[in-house]
GUVOKOL-933634 format. One line per 2 residues: number of its first residue (from 1); for each residue x, y, z of C-alpha. Coordinates in steps of 0.05 Angstrom, whole numbers, plus 32768, in hexadecimal, padded with zeros to 4 digits. Layout:
BEGIN
NUM = X/Y/Z  ... .
REM end
This chain:
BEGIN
1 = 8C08/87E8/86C1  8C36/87F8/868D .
3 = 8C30/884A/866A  8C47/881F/862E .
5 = 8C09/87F1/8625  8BDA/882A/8631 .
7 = 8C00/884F/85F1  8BFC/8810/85C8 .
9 = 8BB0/8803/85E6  8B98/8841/85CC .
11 = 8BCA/8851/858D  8BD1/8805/856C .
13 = 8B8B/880A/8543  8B8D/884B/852B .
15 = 8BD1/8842/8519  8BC3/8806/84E8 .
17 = 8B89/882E/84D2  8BB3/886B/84C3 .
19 = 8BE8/8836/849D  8BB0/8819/8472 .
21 = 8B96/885F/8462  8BDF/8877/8449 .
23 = 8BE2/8839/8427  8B99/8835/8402 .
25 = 8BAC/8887/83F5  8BEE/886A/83D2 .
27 = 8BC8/8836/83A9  8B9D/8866/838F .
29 = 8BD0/889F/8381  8BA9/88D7/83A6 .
31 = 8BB2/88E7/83F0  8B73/890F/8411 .
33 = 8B70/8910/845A  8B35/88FC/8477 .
35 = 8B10/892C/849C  8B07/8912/84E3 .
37 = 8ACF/8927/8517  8AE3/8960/8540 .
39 = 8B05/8953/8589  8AC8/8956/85AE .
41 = 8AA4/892E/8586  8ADC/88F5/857D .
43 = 8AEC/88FA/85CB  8A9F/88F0/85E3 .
45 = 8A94/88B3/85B0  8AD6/889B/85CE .
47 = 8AB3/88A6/8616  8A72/8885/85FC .
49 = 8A8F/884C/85DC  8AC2/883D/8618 .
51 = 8A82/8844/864B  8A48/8829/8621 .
53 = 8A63/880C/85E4  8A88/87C9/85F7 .
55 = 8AC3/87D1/8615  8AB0/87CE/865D .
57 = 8A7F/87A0/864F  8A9E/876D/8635 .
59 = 8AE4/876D/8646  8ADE/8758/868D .
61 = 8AC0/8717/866C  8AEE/8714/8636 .
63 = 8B34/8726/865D  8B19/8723/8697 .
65 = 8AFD/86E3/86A1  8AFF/86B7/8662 .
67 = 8B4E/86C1/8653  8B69/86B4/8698 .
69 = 8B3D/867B/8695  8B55/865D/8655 .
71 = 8B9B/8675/866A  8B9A/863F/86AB .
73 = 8B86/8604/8673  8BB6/8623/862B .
75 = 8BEB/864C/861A  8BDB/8691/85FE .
77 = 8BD6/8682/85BB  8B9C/864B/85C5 .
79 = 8B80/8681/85F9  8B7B/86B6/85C5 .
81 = 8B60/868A/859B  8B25/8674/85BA .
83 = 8B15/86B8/85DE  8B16/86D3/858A .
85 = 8AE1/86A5/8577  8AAD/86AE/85B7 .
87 = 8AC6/86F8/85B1  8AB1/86EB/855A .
89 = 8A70/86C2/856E  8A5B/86FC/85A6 .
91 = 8A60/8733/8569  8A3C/870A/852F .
93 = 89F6/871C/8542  8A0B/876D/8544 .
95 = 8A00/8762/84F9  89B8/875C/84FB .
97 = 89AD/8795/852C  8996/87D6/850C .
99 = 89CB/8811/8524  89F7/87E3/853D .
101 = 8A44/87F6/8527  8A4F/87A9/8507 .
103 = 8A19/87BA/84D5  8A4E/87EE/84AA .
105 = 8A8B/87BC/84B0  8A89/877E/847A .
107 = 8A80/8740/84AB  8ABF/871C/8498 .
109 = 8AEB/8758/8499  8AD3/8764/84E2 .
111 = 8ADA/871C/84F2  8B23/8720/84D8 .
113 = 8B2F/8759/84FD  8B22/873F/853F .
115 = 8B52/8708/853C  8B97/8734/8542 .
117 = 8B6C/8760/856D  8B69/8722/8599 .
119 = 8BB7/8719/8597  8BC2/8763/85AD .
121 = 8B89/875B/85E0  8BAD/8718/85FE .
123 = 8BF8/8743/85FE  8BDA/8782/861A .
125 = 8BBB/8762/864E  8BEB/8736/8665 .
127 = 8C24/8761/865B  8BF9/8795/8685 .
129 = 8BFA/876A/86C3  8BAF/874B/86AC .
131 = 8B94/8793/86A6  8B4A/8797/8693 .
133 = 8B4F/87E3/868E  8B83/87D4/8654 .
135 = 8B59/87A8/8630  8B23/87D0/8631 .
137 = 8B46/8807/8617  8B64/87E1/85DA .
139 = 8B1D/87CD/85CF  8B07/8811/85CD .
141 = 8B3B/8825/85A1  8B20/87EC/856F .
143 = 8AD8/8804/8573  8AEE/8852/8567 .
145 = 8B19/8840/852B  8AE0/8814/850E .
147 = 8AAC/8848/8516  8ADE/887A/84EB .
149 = 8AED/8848/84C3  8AA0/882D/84B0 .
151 = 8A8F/887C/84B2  8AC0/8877/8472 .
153 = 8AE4/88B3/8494  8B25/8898/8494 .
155 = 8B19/8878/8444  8AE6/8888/8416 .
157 = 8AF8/8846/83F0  8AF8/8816/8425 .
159 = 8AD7/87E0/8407  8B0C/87D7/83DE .
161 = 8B48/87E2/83F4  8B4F/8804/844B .
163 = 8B27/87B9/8460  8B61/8789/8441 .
165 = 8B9C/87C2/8451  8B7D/87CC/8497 .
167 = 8B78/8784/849E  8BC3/877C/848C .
169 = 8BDF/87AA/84BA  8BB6/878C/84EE .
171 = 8BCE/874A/84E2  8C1D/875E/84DF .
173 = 8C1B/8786/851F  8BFA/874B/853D .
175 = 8C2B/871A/851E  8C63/8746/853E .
177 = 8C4B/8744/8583  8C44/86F7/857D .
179 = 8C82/86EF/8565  8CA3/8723/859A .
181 = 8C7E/8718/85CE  8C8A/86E9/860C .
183 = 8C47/86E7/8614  8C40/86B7/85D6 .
185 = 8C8E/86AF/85D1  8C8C/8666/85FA .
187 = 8C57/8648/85C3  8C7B/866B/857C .
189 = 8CC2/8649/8584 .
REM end
């Protein structure tokens, strides 16, 4: 496996989170870092969420079986596709559930989200040799920089404008791999 996709696994969403917080910061004229959890509190949700919160439950369906799957029948970008939407449909009901982390993100924000999440996921993993392990630790990534973000430690003012920025980011750095990528190369041009 590749020391770069475990770099970009773990550093792509808090990077476009950091980007829409410098942005949203512009906007507004006044920059105040946000004041993060200490280490050992950020490090043991990390542990929790990687162990208990998703990740390694649900990637070896999502990545693990449902993409290859797909993969034999469509090209990536079909793949991805369909893998968003059961990924979108297996999240919806977290909405309803009292403590659950999809309760403090608005729904179509989240829903938005997932889909160049999706793209990365699909490059990661492929361009990882079809690494679960990788997959699971973008997905981690994702859930730790939502939880800051729905926290409203890294924007006080998210509402208005870290959602659309975030969103933004998300959706160039997903159009760039899509567009640079072999992995969805053969179905662009």
């Amino acid at each position: 496996m590749p020391v770069w996709t475990v770099v970009a696994a773990c550093l792509l969403p808090p990077a476009a989170a950091v980007v829409a917080f410098l942005v949203a910061a512009r906007i507004r004229g006044v920059l105040e870092w946000p004041k993060l959890p200490g280490p050992s509190l950020l490090i043991a949700a990390t542990i929790e969420i990687f162990l208990v919160g998703g990740p390694l439950g649900e990637e070896p369906g999502w990545r693990g079986f449902l993409l290859p799957w797909l993969r034999r029948r469509a090209g990536a970008l079909r793949a991805t596709l369909v893998v968003w939407i059961v990924w979108l449909a297996w999240h919806v009901p977290l909405f309803w559930v009292p403590g659950a982390g999809q309760q403090e993100i608005p729904p179509l924000e989240f829903a938005v989200a997932l889909l160049p999440y999706a793209v990365m996921a699909t490059w990661l993993y492929e361009s990882s040799h079809h690494s679960i392990l990788i997959a699971a630790l973008l997905h981690t990534s994702i859930n730790v920089t939502f939880l800051l973000a729905a926290m409203g430690i890294l924007d006080k003012d998210q509402g208005r404008l870290f959602w659309p920025i975030y969103l933004g980011a998300l959706t160039v750095i997903a159009t760039a791999v899509a567009v640079c990528s072999r992995v969805f190369r053969r179905q662009l041009v």
